[in-house]
N, CA, C and O atoms as a GROMACS GRO file, in nm:
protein
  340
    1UNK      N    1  -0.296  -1.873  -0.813
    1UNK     CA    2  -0.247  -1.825  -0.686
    1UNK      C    3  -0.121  -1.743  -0.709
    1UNK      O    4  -0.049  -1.755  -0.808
    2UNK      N    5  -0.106  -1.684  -0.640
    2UNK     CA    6  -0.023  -1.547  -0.641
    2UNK      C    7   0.078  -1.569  -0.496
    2UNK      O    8   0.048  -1.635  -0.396
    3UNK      N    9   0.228  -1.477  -0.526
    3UNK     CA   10   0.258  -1.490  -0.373
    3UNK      C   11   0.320  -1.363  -0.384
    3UNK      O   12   0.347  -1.332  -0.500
    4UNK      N   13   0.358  -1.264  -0.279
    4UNK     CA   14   0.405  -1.112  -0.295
    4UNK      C   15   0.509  -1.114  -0.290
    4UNK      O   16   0.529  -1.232  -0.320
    5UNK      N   17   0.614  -1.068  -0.272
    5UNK     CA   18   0.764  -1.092  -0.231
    5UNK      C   19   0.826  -0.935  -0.196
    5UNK      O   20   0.937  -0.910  -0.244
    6UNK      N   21   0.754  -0.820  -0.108
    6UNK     CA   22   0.798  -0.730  -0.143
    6UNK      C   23   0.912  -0.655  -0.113
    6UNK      O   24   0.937  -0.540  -0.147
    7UNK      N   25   1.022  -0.781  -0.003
    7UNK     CA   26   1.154  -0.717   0.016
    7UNK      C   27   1.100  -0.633   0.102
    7UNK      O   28   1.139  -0.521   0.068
    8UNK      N   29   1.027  -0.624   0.200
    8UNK     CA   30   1.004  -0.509   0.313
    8UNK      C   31   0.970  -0.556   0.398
    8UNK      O   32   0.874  -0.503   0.455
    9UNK      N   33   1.027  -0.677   0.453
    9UNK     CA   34   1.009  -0.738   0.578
    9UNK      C   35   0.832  -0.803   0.584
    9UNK      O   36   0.774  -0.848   0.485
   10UNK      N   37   0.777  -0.794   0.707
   10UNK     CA   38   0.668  -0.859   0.704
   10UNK      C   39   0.549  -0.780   0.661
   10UNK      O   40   0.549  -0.658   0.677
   11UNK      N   41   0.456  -0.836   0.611
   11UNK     CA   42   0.336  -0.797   0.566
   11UNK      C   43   0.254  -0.730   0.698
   11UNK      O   44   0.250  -0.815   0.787
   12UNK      N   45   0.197  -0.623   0.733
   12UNK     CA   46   0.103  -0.632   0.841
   12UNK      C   47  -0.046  -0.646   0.842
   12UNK      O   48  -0.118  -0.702   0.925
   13UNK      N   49  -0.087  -0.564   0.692
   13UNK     CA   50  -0.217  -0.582   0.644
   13UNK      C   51  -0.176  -0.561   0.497
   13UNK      O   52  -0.069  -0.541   0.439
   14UNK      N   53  -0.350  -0.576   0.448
   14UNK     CA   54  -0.367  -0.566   0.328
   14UNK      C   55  -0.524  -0.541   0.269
   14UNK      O   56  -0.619  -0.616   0.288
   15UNK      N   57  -0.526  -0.403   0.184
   15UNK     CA   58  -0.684  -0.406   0.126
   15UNK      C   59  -0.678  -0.392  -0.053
   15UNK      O   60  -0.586  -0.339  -0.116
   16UNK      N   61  -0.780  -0.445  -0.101
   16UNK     CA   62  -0.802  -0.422  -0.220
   16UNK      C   63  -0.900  -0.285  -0.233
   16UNK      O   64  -1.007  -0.253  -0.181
   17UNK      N   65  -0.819  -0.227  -0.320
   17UNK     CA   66  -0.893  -0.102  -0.376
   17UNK      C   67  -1.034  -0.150  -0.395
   17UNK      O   68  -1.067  -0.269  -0.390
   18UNK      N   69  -1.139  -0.017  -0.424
   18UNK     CA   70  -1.314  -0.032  -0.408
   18UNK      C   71  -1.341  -0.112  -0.572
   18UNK      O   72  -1.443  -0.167  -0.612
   19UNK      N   73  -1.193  -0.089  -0.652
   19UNK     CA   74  -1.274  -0.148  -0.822
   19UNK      C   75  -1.166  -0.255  -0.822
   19UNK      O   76  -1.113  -0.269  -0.933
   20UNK      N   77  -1.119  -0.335  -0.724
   20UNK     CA   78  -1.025  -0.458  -0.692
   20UNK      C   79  -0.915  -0.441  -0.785
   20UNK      O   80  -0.849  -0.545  -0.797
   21UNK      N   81  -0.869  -0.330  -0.866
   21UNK     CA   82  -0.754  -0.315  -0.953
   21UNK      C   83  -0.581  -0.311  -0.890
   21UNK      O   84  -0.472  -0.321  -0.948
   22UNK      N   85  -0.624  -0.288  -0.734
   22UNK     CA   86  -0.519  -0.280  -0.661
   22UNK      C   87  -0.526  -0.336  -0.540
   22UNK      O   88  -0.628  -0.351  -0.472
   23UNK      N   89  -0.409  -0.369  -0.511
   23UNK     CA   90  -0.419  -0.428  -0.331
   23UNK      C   91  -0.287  -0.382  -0.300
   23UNK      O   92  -0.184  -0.407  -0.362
   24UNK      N   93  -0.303  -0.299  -0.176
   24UNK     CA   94  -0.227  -0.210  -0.091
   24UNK      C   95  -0.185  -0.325   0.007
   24UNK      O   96  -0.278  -0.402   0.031
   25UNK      N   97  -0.059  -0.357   0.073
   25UNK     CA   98   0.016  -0.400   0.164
   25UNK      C   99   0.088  -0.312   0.247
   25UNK      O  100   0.187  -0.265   0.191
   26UNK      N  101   0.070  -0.280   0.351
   26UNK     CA  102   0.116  -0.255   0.502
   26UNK      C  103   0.209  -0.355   0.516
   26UNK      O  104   0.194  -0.477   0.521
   27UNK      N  105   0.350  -0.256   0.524
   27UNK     CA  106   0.499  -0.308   0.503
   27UNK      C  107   0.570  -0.321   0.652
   27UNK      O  108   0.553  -0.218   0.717
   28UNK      N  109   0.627  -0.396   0.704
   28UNK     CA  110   0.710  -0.334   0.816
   28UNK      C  111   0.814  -0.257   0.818
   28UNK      O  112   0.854  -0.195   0.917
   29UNK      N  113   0.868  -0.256   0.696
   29UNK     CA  114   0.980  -0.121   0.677
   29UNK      C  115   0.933   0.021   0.619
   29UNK      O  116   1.003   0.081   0.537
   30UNK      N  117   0.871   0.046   0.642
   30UNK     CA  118   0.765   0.197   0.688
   30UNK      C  119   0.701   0.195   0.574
   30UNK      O  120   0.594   0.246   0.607
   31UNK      N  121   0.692   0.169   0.455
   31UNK     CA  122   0.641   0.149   0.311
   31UNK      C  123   0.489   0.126   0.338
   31UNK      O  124   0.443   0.088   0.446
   32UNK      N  125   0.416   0.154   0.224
   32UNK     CA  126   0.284   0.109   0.123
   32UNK      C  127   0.298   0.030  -0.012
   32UNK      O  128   0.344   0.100  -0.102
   33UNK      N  129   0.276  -0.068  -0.036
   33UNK     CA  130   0.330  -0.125  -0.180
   33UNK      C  131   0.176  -0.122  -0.200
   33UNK      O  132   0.086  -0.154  -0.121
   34UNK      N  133   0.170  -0.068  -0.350
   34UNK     CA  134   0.041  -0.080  -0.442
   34UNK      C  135   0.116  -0.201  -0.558
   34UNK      O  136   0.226  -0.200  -0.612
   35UNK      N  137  -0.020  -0.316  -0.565
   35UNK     CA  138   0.024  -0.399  -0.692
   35UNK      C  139  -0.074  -0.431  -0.786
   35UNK      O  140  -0.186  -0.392  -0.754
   36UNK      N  141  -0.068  -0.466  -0.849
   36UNK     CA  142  -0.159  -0.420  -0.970
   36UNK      C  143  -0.259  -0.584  -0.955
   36UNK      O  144  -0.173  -0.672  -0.961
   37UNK      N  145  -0.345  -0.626  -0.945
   37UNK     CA  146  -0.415  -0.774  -0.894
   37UNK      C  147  -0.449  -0.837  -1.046
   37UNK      O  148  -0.523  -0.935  -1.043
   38UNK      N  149  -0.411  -0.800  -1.157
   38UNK     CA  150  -0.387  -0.841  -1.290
   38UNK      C  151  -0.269  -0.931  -1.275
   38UNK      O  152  -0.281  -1.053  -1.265
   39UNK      N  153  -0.138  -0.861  -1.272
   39UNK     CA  154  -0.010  -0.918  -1.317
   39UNK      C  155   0.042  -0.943  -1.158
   39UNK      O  156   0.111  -1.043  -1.136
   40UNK      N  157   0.019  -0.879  -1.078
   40UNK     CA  158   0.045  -0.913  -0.871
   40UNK      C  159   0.224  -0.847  -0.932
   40UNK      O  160   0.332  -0.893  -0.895
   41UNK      N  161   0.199  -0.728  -1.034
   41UNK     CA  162   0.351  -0.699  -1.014
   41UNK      C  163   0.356  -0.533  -0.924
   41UNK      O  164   0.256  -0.465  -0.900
   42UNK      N  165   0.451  -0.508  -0.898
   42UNK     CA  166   0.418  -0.375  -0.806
   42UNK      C  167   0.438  -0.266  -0.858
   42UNK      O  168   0.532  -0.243  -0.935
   43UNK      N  169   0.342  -0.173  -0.818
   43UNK     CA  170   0.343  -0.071  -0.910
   43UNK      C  171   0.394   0.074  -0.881
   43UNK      O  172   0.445   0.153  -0.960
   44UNK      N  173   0.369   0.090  -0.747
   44UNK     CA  174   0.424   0.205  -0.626
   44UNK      C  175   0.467   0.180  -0.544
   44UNK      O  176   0.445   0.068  -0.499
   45UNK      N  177   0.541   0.255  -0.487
   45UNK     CA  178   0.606   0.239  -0.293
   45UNK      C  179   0.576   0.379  -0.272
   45UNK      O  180   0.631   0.472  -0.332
   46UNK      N  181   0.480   0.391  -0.180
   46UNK     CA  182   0.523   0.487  -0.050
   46UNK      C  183   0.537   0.469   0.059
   46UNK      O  184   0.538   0.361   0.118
   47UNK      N  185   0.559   0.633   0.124
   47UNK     CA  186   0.633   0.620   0.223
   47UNK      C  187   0.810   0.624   0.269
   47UNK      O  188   0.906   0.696   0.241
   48UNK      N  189   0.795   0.552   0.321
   48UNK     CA  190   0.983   0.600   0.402
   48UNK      C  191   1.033   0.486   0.503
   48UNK      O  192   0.986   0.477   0.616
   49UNK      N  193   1.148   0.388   0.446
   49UNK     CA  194   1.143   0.306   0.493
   49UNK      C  195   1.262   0.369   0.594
   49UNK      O  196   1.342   0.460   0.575
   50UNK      N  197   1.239   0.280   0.709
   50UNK     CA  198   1.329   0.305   0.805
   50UNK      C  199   1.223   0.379   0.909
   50UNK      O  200   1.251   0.376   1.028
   51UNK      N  201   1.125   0.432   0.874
   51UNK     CA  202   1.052   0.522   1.005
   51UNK      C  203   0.942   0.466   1.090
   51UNK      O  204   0.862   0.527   1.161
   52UNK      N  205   0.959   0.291   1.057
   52UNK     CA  206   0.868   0.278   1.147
   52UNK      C  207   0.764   0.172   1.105
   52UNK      O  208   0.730   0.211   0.994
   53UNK      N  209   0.692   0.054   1.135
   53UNK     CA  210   0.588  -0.012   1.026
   53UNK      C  211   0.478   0.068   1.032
   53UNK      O  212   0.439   0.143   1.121
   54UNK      N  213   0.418   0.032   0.886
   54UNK     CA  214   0.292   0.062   0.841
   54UNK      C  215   0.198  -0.062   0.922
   54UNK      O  216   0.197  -0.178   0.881
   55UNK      N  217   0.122  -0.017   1.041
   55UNK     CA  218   0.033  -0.118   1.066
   55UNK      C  219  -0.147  -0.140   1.010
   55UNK      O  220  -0.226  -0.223   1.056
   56UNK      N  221  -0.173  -0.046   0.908
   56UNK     CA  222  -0.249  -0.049   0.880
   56UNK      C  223  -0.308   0.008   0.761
   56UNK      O  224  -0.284   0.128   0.751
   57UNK      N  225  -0.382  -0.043   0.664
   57UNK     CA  226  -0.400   0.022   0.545
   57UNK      C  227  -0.561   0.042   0.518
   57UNK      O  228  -0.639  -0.007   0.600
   58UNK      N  229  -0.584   0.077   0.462
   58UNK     CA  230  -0.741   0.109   0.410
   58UNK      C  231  -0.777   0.185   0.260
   58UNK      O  232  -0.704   0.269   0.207
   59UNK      N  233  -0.881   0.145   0.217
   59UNK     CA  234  -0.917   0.228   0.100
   59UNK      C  235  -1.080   0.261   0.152
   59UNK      O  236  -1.172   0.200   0.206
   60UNK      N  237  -1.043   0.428   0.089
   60UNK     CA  238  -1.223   0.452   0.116
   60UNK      C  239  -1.324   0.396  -0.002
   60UNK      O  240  -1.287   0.317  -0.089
   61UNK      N  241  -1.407   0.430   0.005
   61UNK     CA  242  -1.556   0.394  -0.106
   61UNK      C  243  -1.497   0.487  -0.247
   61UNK      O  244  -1.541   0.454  -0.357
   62UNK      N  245  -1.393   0.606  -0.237
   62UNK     CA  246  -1.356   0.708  -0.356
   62UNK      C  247  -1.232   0.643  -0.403
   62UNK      O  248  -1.181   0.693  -0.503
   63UNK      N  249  -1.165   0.524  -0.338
   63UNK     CA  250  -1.031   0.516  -0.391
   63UNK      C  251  -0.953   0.552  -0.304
   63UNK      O  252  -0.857   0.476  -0.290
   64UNK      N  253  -0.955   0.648  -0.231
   64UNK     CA  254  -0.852   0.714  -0.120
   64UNK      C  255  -0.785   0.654  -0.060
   64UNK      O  256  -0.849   0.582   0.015
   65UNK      N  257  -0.646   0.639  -0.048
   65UNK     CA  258  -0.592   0.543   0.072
   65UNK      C  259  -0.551   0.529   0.173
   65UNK      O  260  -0.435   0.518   0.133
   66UNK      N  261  -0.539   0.516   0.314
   66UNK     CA  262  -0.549   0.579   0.426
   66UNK      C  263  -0.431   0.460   0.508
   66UNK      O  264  -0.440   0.340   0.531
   67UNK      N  265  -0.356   0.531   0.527
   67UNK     CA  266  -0.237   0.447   0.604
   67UNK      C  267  -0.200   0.503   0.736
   67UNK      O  268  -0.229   0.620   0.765
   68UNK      N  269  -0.111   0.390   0.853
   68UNK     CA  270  -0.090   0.460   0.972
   68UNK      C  271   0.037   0.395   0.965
   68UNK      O  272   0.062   0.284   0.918
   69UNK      N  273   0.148   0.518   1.041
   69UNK     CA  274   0.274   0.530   1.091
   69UNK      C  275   0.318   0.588   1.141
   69UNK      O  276   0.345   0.704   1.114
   70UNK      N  277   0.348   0.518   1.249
   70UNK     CA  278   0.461   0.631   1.387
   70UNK      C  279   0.357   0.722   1.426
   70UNK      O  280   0.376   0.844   1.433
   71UNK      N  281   0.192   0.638   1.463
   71UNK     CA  282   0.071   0.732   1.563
   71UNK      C  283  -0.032   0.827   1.462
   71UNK      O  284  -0.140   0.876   1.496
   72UNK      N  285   0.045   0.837   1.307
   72UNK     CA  286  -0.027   0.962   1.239
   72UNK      C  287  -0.056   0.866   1.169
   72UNK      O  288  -0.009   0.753   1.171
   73UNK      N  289  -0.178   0.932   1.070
   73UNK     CA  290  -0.267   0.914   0.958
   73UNK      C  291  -0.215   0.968   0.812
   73UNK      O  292  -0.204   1.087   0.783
   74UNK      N  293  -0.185   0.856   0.727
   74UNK     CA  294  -0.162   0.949   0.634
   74UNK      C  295  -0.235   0.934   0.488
   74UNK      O  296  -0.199   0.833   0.428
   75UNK      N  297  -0.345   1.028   0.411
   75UNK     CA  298  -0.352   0.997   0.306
   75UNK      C  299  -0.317   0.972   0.201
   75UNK      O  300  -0.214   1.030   0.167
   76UNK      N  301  -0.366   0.900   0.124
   76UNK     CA  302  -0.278   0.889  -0.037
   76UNK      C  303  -0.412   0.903  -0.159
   76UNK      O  304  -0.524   0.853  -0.152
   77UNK      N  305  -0.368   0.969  -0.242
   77UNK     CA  306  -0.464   0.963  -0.359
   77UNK      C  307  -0.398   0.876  -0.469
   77UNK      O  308  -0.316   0.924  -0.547
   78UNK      N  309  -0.437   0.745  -0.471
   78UNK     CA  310  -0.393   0.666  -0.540
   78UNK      C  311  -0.383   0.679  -0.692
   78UNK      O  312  -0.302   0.609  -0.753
   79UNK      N  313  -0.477   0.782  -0.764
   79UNK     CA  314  -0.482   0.780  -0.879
   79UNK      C  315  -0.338   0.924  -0.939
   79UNK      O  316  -0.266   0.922  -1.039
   80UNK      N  317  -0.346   1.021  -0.833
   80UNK     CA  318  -0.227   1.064  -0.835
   80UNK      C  319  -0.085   1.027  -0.860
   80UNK      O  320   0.008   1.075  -0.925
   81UNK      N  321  -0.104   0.922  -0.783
   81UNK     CA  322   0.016   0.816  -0.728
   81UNK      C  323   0.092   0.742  -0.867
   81UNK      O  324   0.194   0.762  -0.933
   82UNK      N  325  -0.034   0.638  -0.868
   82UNK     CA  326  -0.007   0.595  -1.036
   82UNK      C  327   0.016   0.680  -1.130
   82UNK      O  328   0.050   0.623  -1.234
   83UNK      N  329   0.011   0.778  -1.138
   83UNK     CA  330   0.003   0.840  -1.223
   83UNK      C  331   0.137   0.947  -1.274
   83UNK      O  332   0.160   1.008  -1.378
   84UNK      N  333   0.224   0.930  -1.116
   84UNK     CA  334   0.317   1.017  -1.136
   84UNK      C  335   0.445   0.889  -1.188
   84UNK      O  336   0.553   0.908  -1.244
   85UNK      N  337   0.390   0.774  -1.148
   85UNK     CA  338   0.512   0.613  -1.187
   85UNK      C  339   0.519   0.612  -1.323
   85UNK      O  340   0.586   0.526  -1.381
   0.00000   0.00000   0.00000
């Protein structure tokens, strides 16, 4: 068992990527935390804290990650992402 701790206030959601290598958390301090479901250590933040909670997260069937804040939609290409950390 695992527990998150990500310093961003409350959790709102949460999905595991389509190849379960990641699980995305919907932050209340405007954030996305990606963590790695190997080590549950964290691997990215996006986003912008202060603008607002993330109430919702999603991954498509490609990996894609699809977050909402402050009414808009925003994508993420996760492999991008990792890739620039």
């Amino acid at each position: 068992m695992a527990t998150l701790q990500p310093n961003a206030g409350a959790i709102h959601d949460a999905a595991w990527s389509p190849d379960n290598r990641l699980l995305a958390t919907a932050c209340a301090d405007g954030t996305v935390r990606l963590w790695d479901t190997t080590t549950f250590k964290e691997r990215a933040v996006l986003g912008q804290p202060g603008k607002g909670p993330v109430r919702r997260v999603v991954f498509s069937a490609d990996g894609m990650l699809y977050t909402t804040l402050a009414g808009m939609i925003h994508v993420w290409d996760t492999n991008d992402v990792l890739q620039r950390q």
